[in-house]
Every structure is written in C-alpha cells, then in structure tokens.
VEXGU-987996 format. One record per residue (C-alpha): z, y, x; residue number from 1. Coordinates in steps of 0.5 Angstrom, whole numbers. Each point is the difference from the previous one (the first is absolute). Example, Ala and Ser with C-alpha at 12.3 -4.5 7.8 and 13.67 -1.06 7.14 Angstrom:
2
{w 16; v -9; u 25; n 1}
{w -2; v 7; u 2; n 2}
***
This chain:
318
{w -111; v 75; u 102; n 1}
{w -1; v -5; u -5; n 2}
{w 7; v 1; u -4; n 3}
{w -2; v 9; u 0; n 4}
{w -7; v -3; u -3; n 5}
{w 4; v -6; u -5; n 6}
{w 5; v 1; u -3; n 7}
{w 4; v -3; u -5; n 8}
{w 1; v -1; u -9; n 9}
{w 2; v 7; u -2; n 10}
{w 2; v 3; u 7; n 11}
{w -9; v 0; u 0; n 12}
{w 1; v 7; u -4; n 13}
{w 6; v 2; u 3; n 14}
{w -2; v 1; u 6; n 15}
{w -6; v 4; u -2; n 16}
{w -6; v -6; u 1; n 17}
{w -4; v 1; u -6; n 18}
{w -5; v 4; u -3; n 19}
{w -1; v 4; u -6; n 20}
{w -2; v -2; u -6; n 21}
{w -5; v 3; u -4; n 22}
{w -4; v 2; u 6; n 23}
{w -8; v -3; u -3; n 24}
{w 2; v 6; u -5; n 25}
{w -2; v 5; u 7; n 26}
{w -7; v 3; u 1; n 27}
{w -1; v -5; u 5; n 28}
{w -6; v 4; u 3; n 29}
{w 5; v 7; u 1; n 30}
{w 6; v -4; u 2; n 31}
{w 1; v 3; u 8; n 32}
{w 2; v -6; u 4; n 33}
{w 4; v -1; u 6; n 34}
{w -3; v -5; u 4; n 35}
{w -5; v -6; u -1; n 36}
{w 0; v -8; u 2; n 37}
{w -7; v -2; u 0; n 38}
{w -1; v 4; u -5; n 39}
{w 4; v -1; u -4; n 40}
{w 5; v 6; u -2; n 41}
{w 7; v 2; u 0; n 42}
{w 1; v 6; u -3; n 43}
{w 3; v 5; u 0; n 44}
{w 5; v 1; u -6; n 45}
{w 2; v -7; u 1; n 46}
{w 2; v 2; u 8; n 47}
{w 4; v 6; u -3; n 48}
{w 4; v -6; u -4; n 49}
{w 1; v -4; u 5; n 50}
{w 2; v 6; u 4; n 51}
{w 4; v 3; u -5; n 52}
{w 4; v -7; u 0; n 53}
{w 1; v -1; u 7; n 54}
{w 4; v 6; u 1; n 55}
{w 4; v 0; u -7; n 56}
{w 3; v -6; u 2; n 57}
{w 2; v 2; u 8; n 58}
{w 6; v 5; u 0; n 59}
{w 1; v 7; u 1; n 60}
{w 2; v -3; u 7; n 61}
{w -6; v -4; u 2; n 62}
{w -4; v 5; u -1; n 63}
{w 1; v 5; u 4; n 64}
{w -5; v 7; u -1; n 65}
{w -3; v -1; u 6; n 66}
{w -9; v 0; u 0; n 67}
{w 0; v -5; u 4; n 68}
{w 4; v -5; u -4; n 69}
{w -4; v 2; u -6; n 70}
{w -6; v -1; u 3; n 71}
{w 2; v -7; u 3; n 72}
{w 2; v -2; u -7; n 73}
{w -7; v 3; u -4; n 74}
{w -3; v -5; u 6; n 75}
{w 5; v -6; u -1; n 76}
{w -1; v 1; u -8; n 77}
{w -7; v 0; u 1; n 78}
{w -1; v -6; u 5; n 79}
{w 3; v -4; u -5; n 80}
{w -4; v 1; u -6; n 81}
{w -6; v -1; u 5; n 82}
{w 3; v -7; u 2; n 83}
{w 2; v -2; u -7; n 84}
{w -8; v 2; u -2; n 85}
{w -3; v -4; u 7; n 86}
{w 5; v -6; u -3; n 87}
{w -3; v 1; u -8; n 88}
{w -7; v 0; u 3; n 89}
{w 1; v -7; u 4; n 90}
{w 3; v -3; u -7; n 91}
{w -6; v 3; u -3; n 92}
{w -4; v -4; u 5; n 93}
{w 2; v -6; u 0; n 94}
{w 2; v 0; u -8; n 95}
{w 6; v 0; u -1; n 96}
{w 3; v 2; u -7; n 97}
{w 7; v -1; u -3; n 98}
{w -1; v -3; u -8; n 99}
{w 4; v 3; u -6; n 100}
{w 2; v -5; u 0; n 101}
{w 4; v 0; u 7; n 102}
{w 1; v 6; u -1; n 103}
{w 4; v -1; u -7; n 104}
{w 4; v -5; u 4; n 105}
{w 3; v 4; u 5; n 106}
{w 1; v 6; u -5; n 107}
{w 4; v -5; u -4; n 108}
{w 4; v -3; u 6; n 109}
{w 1; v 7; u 2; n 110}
{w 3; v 2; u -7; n 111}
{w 5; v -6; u 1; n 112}
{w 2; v 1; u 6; n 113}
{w 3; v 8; u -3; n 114}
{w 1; v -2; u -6; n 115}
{w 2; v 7; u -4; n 116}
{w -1; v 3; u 6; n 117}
{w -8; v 0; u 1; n 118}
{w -1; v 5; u -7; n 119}
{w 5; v 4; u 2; n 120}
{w -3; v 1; u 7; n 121}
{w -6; v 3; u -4; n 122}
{w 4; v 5; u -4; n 123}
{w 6; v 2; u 7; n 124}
{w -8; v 1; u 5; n 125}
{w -4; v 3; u -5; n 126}
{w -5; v -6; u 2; n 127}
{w -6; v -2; u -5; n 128}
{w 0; v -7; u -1; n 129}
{w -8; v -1; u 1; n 130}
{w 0; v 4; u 7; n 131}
{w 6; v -5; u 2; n 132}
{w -5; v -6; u -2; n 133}
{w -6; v 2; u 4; n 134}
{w 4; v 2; u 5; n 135}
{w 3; v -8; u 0; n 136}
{w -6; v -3; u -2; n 137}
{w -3; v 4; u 7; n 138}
{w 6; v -3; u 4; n 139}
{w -1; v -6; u -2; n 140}
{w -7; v 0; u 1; n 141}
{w 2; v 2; u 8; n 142}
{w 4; v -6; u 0; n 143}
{w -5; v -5; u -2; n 144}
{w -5; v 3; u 6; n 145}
{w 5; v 1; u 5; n 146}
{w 2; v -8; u -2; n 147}
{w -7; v -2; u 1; n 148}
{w -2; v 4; u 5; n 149}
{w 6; v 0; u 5; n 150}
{w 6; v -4; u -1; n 151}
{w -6; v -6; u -2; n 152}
{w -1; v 0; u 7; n 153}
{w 7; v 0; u 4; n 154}
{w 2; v -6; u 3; n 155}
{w 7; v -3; u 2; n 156}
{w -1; v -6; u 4; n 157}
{w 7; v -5; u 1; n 158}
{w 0; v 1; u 7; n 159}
{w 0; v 8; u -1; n 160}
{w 6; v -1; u -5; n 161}
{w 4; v -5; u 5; n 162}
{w -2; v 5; u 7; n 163}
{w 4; v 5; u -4; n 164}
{w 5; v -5; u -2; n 165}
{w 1; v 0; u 7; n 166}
{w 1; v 6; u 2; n 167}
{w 4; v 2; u -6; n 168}
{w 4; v -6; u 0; n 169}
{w 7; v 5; u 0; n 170}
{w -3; v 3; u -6; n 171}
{w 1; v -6; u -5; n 172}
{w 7; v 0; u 1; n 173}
{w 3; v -1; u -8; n 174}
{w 7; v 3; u 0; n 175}
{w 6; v -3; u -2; n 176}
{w 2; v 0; u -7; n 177}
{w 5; v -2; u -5; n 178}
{w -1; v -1; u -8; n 179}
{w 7; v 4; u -3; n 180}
{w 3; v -1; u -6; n 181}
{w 6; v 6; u -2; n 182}
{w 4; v 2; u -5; n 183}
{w 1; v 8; u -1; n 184}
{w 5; v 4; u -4; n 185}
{w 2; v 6; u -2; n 186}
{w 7; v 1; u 3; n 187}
{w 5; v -4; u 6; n 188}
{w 5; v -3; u -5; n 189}
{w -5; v -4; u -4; n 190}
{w -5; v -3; u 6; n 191}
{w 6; v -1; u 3; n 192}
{w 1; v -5; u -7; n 193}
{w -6; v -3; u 1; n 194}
{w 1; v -2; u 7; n 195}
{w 7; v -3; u -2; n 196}
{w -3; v -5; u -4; n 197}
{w -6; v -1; u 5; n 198}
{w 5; v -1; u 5; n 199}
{w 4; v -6; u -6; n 200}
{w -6; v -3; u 0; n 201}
{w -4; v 2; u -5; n 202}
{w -8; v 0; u 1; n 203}
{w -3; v 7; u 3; n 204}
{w -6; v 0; u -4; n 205}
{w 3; v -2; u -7; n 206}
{w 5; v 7; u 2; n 207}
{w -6; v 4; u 1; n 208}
{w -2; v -2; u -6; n 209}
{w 6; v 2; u -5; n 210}
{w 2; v 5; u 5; n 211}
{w -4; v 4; u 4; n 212}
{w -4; v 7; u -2; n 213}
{w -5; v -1; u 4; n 214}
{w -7; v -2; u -3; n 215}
{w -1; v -6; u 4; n 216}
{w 7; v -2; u -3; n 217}
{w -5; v -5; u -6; n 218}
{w -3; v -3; u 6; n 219}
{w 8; v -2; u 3; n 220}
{w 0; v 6; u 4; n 221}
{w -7; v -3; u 5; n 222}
{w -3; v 6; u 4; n 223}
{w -5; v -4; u 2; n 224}
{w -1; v -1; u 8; n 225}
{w 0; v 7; u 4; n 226}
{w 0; v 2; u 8; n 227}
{w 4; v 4; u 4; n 228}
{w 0; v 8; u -1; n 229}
{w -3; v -1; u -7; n 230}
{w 7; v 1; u -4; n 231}
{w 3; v 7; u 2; n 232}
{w 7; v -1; u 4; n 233}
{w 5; v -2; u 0; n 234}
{w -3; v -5; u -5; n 235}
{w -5; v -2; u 5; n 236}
{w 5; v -2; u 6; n 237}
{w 5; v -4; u -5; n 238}
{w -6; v -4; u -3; n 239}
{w -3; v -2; u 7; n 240}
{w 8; v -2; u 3; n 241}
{w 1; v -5; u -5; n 242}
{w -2; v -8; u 2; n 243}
{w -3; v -4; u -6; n 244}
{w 3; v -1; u -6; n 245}
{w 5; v 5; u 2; n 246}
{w 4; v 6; u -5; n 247}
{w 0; v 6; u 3; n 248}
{w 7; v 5; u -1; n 249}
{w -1; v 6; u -5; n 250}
{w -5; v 5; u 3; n 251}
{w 0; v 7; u -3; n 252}
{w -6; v 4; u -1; n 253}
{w -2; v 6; u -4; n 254}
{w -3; v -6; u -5; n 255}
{w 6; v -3; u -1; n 256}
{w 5; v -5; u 3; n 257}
{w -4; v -6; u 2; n 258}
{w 1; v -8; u 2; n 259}
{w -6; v -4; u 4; n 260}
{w -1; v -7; u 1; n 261}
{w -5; v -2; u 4; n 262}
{w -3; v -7; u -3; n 263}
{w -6; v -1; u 6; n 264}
{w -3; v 2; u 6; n 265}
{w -6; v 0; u 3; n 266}
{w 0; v 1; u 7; n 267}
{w -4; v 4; u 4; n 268}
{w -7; v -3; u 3; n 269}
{w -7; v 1; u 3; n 270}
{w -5; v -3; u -5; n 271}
{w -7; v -3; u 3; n 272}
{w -6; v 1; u 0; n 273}
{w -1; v -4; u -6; n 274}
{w 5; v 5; u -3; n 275}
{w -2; v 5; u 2; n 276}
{w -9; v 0; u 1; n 277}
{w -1; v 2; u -7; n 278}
{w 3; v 7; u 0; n 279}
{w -2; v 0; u 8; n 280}
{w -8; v -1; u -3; n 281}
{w 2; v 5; u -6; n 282}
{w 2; v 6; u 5; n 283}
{w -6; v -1; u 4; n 284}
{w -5; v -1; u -5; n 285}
{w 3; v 6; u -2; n 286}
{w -1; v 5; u 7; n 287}
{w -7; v -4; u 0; n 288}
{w -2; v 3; u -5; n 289}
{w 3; v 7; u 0; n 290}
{w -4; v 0; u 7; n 291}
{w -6; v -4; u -3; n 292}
{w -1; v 6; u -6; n 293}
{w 1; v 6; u 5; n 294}
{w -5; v -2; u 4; n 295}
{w -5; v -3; u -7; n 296}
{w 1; v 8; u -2; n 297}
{w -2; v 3; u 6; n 298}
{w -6; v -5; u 0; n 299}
{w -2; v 3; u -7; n 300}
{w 1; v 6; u 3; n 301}
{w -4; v 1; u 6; n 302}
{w -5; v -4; u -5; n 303}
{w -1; v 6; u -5; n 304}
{w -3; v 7; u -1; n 305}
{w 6; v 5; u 0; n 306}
{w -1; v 7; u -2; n 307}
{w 6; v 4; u -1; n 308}
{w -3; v 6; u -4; n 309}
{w 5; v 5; u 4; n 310}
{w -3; v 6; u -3; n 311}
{w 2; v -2; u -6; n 312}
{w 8; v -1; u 2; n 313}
{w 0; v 7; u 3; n 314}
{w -1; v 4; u -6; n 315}
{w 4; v -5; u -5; n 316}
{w 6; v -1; u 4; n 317}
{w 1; v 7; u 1; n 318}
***
C-alpha cells in the first residue's frame, strides 16, 4: 500500500502521482468534484488525470475491455487519491511541511543521480519540470508524516530479533566463495603463450597486466571474490575445481580463452547472531512497519467523512 501511495525520484511522475499545475487558475466554485475528505474536495478534472495516467501506463493486455474491470480500476484510482488526500490532511494536522530548502536538496541530489538524463526525461515524457517538483515536494511531505506518525512508533527488541535468528538459523548460511584472478585472450595460440610463461615460473598477476585483454588486466588480472553459478559455464565449473593458488588449464568461452588462478578462499559458514541481528532488526522493522501503516491509514479512514460524489462519476466518465 504505502509503495502505491510513495513512490520514488522521477518514477513519482512516471507513474502518474502528480496533480496538474495551474489548477488555482480554475473557477474553483464551477469545478465539478468527484468526492470529498472532511470537506475537502477532489475534483474532478484531476481524477480524469490520474485515470487517464493509470490506464496509459498498463498495456493493451492488462486492460481488457471488460465494464467490470473499468469499473474496478475507476474505483481503484479514486481510493487512491481519497488516501492520498486523508494523509494530506493528517500532515496538515500535525504541521508537517517540507522547506525549500529541503526540497532544493532532493532535487539536486536527484539531478546528480541522473546527471544528462534528468533533462532529457523532461523533454522524451513531455513532463513540466513544476508539476514534477509539487508532485516531489508532496512525496516528500508523505514521507515526513508517515515517519512521524508510524515508523516512529514500531519497535524491534533484541529478543524478537534473536527468536527469529533461531527459527531461521538455516537462512544465514553465507555461501562459499573464491576471490579469481584471469588472463583472457582473443585466440588459443596466444593464451596458450601466456600459460607457458606462467608455467616457467613468471608472476600471473604481471602476465595479466602485459598481456590480458580483460579490463581488470590493470589490476593483474583480480575479479575480486565471486560465488558459485555467478559466472556462466564452463567458466564457473573451472574456476570452483581449482584448490588455492591454483592455475586452471585454458577454458574457452564466447569471450575468449581464459586462464584462472584461484588467490583465496573463504569457506562456507553460518554467521551468528551477532553478525546477523542488524539485518534481522532491519527486516523486521520493515514488515512492522508495512503492517503498522495499513493499519494507521484504515484508522484515518474510518475516522473521516467520506462522500464519494457518484452522480458525478456516472455523467463524466461515460
């Protein structure tokens, strides 16, 4: 629920969470709503966006021409924005705002995080760079209430964590793995070169350098440590048969034809509790506070006036 209402950087406009700008521009007094929260309206030319949005983004084969299903998804859309209007309200109630300057933050570190991208977005969705700020400063805003209101009340204690421990104990297994290094060359006569000089006694890591193709060849030739099915076969089978500090024989691939060395192992091993109870907390924080938000949102919602103005709905929609 909360991932339909909260969503994430610029996904918030591709996905259709956004109201139009300009909307204060309206004669408010003959702008037909569709429902109202405590007397506050959702109108009517917003809903047919959303609408309009939600349906552009399923395919033709999700969205069969069937009444009931266009019925159901009418519904769907508008108990979306009903919730998203019962969570504005609560912000408003416990004066909860975002700053400009919070908000020039998280659109600086959004621009950073797309670099070139981020204007070309603008221009391939045909997307208004105001709509998708009061479209962020509002997701920001659900974050902020639902941080307040919620997840600051969910509590994991360290006996919960360790029962789980216990009863998952199997799941921390941490799997074997091999930190690989490898000399890759285009063609059989010239890894087969290279496998000679390792073989006379010269350092693979120095070989790798001067003669491998590979990118990591500036790093001797060092993948770094990998487990088991990560690499694609028969790379994976050669690389997990050799013992440490091992040179494997010349395996070809559709890359090339490689060399390995193995230069350490790490074991399998079943990390405790003391490993293990941050990421236990974590995940159960997590499902606490995707249940403890549900449940906030009914309350909110059993709470307010809600009238869904149907009348409304019937003659626009058709």
């Amino acid at each position: 629920m909360i991932k339909k209402l909260i969503s994430k950087s610029l996904v918030i406009v591709l996905s259709g969470i956004f109201f139009i700008a300009g909307c204060d521009k309206i004669n408010v007094f003959s702008r037909p709503y569709v429902a109202t929260v405590n007397g506050a309206k959702i109108y009517l030319d917003e809903y047919q966006i959303r609408l309009a949005q939600k349906k552009a983004m399923l395919s033709k084969e999700l969205l069969p021409d069937q009444d009931n299903y266009t019925t159901r998804l009418e519904e769907e859309v508008l108990d979306n924005m009903i919730a998203e209007k019962i969570m504005y309200l609560r912000a408003q109630e416990l004066n909860l705002s975002v700053s400009s300057g919070e908000l020039e933050k998280k659109i600086n570190e959004i621009k950073k995080e797309y670099g070139a991208e981020f204007s070309n977005i603008f221009v391939r969705e045909k997307l208004i760079f105001e709509q998708w700020k009061e479209a962020l400063e509002k997701e920001m805003l659900f974050e902020k209430l639902v941080s307040a209101d919620v997840n600051a009340h969910v509590r994991v204690s360290e006996d919960e964590a360790e029962d789980y421990f216990n009863e998952h104990s199997d799941t921390f297994r941490v799997e074997p793995k091999v930190r690989v290094a490898q000399i890759v060359m285009r063609d059989a006569a010239t890894a087969r070169k290279a496998l000679q000089r390792i073989n006379s006694g010269a350092d693979f890591l120095v070989v790798a350098r001067e003669e491998s193709i590979g990118p990591e060849a500036r790093l001797g030739g060092d993948l770094g440590f990998v487990t088991r099915h990560v690499m694609p076969e028969p790379l994976d089978s050669s690389i997990f048969n050799l013992r440490l500090n091992e040179v494997s024989h010349i395996v070809q691939s559709p890359y090339g034809f490689h060399i390995f060395k193995i230069l350490e192992i790490k074991p399998a091993k079943v990390k405790n509790f003391a490993e293990s109870k941050e990421e236990i907390i974590a995940d159960i924080r997590a499902k606490k506070e995707e249940v403890a938000f549900i449940n906030w949102l009914e309350a909110l919602k059993a709470k307010a006036v809600i009238k869904k103005e149907y009348t409304v709905l019937r003659n626009k929609l058709k």
